[in-house]
Each structure stands twice: as C-alpha cells, then as structure tokens.
C-alpha positions, 0 to 999 in steps of 0.5 A: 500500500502506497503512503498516500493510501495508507494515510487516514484523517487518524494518523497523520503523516509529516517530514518526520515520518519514515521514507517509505511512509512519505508521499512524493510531492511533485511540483510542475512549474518552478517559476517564483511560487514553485520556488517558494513551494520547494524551499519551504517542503524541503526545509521541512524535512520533506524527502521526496519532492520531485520539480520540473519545469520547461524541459530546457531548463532541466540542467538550469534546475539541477545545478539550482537543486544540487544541495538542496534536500529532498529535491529531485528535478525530474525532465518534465512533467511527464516524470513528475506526474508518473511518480508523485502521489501529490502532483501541483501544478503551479503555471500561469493560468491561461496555460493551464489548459495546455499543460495539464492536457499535456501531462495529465494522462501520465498521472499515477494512478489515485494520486491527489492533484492541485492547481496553484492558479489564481483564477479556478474556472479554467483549472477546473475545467482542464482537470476534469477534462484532462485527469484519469477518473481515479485522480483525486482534485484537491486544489489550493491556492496560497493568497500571497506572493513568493516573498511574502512569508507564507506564516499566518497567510490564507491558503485556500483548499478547495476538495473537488473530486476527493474524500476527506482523507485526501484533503487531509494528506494535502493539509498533511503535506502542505502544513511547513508553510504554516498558513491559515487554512480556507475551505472554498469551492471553485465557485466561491474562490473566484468570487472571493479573489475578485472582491478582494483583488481585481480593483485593488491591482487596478487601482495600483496599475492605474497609479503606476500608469499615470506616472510612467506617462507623465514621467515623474516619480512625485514622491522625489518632488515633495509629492506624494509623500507621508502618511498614506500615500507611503502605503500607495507608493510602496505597494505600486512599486511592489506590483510592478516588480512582480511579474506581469501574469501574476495579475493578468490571469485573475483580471482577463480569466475571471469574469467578476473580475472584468466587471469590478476593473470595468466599473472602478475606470467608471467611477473615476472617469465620473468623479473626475467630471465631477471635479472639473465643475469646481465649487458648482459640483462641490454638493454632488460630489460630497453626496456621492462620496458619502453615500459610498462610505456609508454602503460600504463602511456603514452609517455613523462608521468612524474611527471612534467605533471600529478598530483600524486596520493600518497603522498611525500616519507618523509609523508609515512616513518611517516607511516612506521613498520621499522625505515626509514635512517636518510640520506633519502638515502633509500636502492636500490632494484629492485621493482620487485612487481611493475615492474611485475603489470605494465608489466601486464597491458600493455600486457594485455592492461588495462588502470588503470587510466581510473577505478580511478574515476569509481570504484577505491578501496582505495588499488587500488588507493594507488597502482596505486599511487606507481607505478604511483611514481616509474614509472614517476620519471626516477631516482627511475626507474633507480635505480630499474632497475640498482638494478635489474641487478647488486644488490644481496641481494635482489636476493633470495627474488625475487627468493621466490617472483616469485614462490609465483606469480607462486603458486597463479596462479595455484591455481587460475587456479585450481578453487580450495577453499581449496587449496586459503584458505590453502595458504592464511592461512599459510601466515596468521599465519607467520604475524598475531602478526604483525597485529595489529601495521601493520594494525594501521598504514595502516588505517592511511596511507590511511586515510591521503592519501584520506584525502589530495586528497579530499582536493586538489580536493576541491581546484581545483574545488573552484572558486579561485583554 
C-alpha cells in the first residue's frame, strides 16, 4: 500500500515520518511560487519532492537543486506526474489548459492533484477534462506572493473530486508553510479573489500608469509623500516588480473580475467630471462620496467605533521613498485612487470587510486599511474632497490617472495577453531602478503592519485583554 493510501484523517503523516511512509510531492512549474513551494517542503524535512519545469531548463534546475534536500528535478512533467502521489501544478493560468492536457494522462494512478492558479474556472475545467477518473482534485491556492512569508497567510483548499482523507494528506503535506487554512469551492474562490483583488491591482496599475506617462516619480518632488500615500507608493512599486501574469490571469480569466476593473475606470472617469465643475459640483460630489462610505463602511462608521486596520500616519512616513514635512502638515490632494475603489464597491455592492478574515491578501488588507483611514476620519475626507474641487496641481495627474483606469479596462475587456503584458511592461521599465529601495521598504511596511495586528489580536483574545 502506497503512503498516500495508507494515510487516514487518524494518523497523520509529516517530514518526520519514515521514507517509505512519505508521499512524493511533485511540483510542475518552478517559476517564483514553485520556488517558494520547494524551499519551504524541503526545509521541512520533506524527502521526496520531485520539480520540473520547461524541459530546457532541466540542467538550469539541477545545478539550482544540487544541495538542496529532498529535491529531485525530474525532465518534465511527464516524470513528475508518473511518480508523485501529490502532483501541483503551479503555471500561469491561461496555460493551464495546455499543460495539464499535456501531462495529465501520465498521472499515477489515485494520486491527489492541485492547481496553484489564481483564477479556478479554467483549472477546473482542464482537470476534469484532462485527469484519469481515479485522480483525486484537491486544489489550493496560497493568497500571497513568493516573498511574502507564507506564516499566518490564507491558503485556500478547495476538495473537488476527493474524500476527506485526501484533503487531509494535502493539509498533511502542505502544513511547513504554516498558513491559515480556507475551505472554498471553485465557485466561491473566484468570487472571493475578485472582491478582494481585481480593483485593488487596478487601482495600483492605474497609479503606476499615470506616472510612467507623465514621467515623474512625485514622491522625489515633495509629492506624494507621508502618511498614506507611503502605503500607495510602496505597494505600486511592489506590483510592478512582480511579474506581469501574476495579475493578468485573475483580471482577463475571471469574469467578476472584468466587471469590478470595468466599473472602478467608471467611477473615476465620473468623479473626475465631477471635479472639473469646481465649487458648482462641490454638493454632488460630497453626496456621492458619502453615500459610498456609508454602503460600504456603514452609517455613523468612524474611527471612534471600529478598530483600524493600518497603522498611525507618523509609523508609515518611517516607511516612506520621499522625505515626509517636518510640520506633519502633509500636502492636500484629492485621493482620487481611493475615492474611485470605494465608489466601486458600493455600486457594485461588495462588502470588503466581510473577505478580511476569509481570504484577505496582505495588499488587500493594507488597502482596505487606507481607505478604511481616509474614509472614517471626516477631516482627511474633507480635505480630499475640498482638494478635489478647488486644488490644481494635482489636476493633470488625475487627468493621466483616469485614462490609465480607462486603458486597463479595455484591455481587460479585450481578453487580450499581449496587449496586459505590453502595458504592464512599459510601466515596468519607467520604475524598475526604483525597485529595489521601493520594494525594501514595502516588505517592511507590511511586515510591521501584520506584525502589530497579530499582536493586538493576541491581546484581545488573552484572558486579561
């Protein structure tokens, strides 16, 4: 009897268990998550873990490997998927069609397979059409990316096509990377990644867009700088130096997400003709933006009556590319990223609060904390709303922002790679010397701001909190 079949919900398996009692692991695609899947399994103790990726990458893979333990780099997916009794498959979600077509006949026989895709219809689709039927589907998907640490993160787990045992074996094997456990469909996961990603990632496309076209890094003029605009500035510079695909799947892929990232370029382009009438529109717009708080913040909701997701303004300017004013006092402008995601949100219905302790990703949270700061503090918000009226110099680069949320949205609509790729990869290329002190420091900013939030969740749960 294999280890894998041997294994039941009352006797757990794990890196300490005998050789022959150890599953083998197979991971098809090695590319920065795959990575991130190998060194945590291996550092485990987890013995037997087999990896491939494009077969002309198999040398590349194997001086890579060399030392590490427990990993076997295998020449393709064919090898992997004959000799694994977990098989992974961690690839871009547009091709997962083409790869699971191809190396999924090759499956072991009751082997458990899963997908490390951001988007679940199409991997769905190509396990059930490609995998023998005695192939057990338990999916999984870690909402993070490869250098986030995977500790306290949500891992969703989705059992398809399997028994309780077989989810068990995966928690069994997947248990070293220490996340939280999510219990999801595949229905269910796309809705959820939707609401808690596709305007986020738009919003932050969109910002990095603007600049690029107006070829200017403002946080190095004085702008931009401090407070929250730290947090907008370093999670912008962290999506664009990620690669493109990561977000390109769940926007072109998902189709709740294509609705979300169509209506957030709708609520920009419409609070921005709203700026442009000046004190005339000044009773209409302060309407609209209270409205959206109250649907999706709630009516009376200030900082009084909840506890806040993001940290004090003053620990943020530790954080931040530009140098923050001595005075505090930092510079006005309309906040037109964030009035433009909320504005969504409410027209779209989405609750965000009810996704944070499901399946909240670390850029999430920490947006969802920004807005959340501007919206229930009513003197930032009148600021934001009187600089949007009255205040110029911020004008053109709402202007660039608004055709940039417009840009990404056709794009998206077009379900259209290469076009995504294009435009992500300009934008790229405008930033990337700025990666590396911008990035540093998002690392940190997140770090701290889960950090605190641990802390203050133990101390609300400790029996003298």
């Amino acid at each position: 009897m294999s280890a894998i079949t041997a294994c039941h919900r009352f006797a757990s398996i794990s890196p300490q268990s005998p050789l022959d009692e150890q599953p083998t692991i197979g991971l098809i695609g090695m590319g920065a998550m795959g990575k991130m899947y190998a060194k945590y399994l291996s550092e485990a103790g987890w013995k037997k873990i087999h990896v491939c990726d494009l077969p002309e990458k198999f040398d590349e893979l194997n001086r890579m490997y060399e030392n590490a333990p427990g990993i076997i780099p295998m020449r393709d997916g064919h090898a992997v998927s004959r000799s694994s009794d977990f098989i992974m498959y961690i690839v871009e979600a547009k091709f997962i069609d083409r790869v699971v077509a191809q190396y999924g006949p090759s499956t072991k026989q009751n082997a458990i397979v899963a997908g490390q895709t951001s988007v679940k219809a199409p991997e769905r689709a190509a396990f059930e059409k490609h995998l023998p039927s005695d192939v057990a589907i338990v999916s999984c998907h870690s909402l993070h990316g490869p250098s986030v640490s995977p500790e306290g993160q949500p891992l969703i787990l989705i059992k398809h096509r399997a028994s309780d045992d077989d989810l068990f074996v995966v928690e069994c094997i997947l248990r070293p990377l220490r996340s939280r456990y999510v219990y999801l469909s595949y229905e269910d996961h796309d809705h959820v990644t939707a609401n808690t990603q596709a305007v986020i990632h738009a919003a932050f496309l969109s910002m990095g867009t603007a600049w690029a076209q107006a070829r200017s890094y403002p946080w190095e003029q004085g702008l931009y700088v401090g407070g929250i605009e730290t947090a907008k500035v370093n999670i912008m510079l962290r999506i664009y130096s990620n690669k493109w695909h990561v977000y390109a799947g769940l926007a072109i892929l998902n189709p709740e997400a294509r609705v979300q990232i169509g209506q957030y370029a709708q609520s920009a382009s419409a609070l921005f003709k709203m700026m442009l009438q000046g004190g005339a529109g000044e009773a209409a717009f302060r309407m609209r933006v209270q409205w959206a708080r109250e649907t999706v913040f709630g009516k009376g909701a200030s900082t009084a009556n909840r506890t806040p997701i993001l940290l004090s303004q003053q620990l943020l300017d530790r954080f931040s590319l530009g140098t923050p004013p001595a005075s505090g006092q930092y510079k006005a402008n309309s906040h037109l990223s964030l009035l433009a995601m909320v504005d969504c949100w409410a027209h779209l219905g989405i609750q965000p609060f009810d996704h944070l302790a499901v399946a909240a990703t670390p850029l999430f949270r920490l947006f969802l904390g920004v807005a959340e700061h501007l919206f229930l503090n009513q003197a930032l918000l009148d600021s934001a709303i009187h600089s949007a009226m009255y205040d110029t110099w911020h004008r053109s680069d709402d202007l660039e922002f608004v055709v940039a949320a417009r840009g990404w949205s056709q794009c998206v609509s077009f379900g259209n790679f290469d076009l995504y790729q294009r435009r992500f990869e300009e934008t790229r290329e405008f930033f990337e010397e700025r990666f590396a002190e911008g990035t540093a420091l998002g690392s940190q900013m997140i770090q701290a701001i889960m950090e605190t939030e641990i802390k203050r969740e133990s101390e609300l749960h400790s029996p003298t909190g």
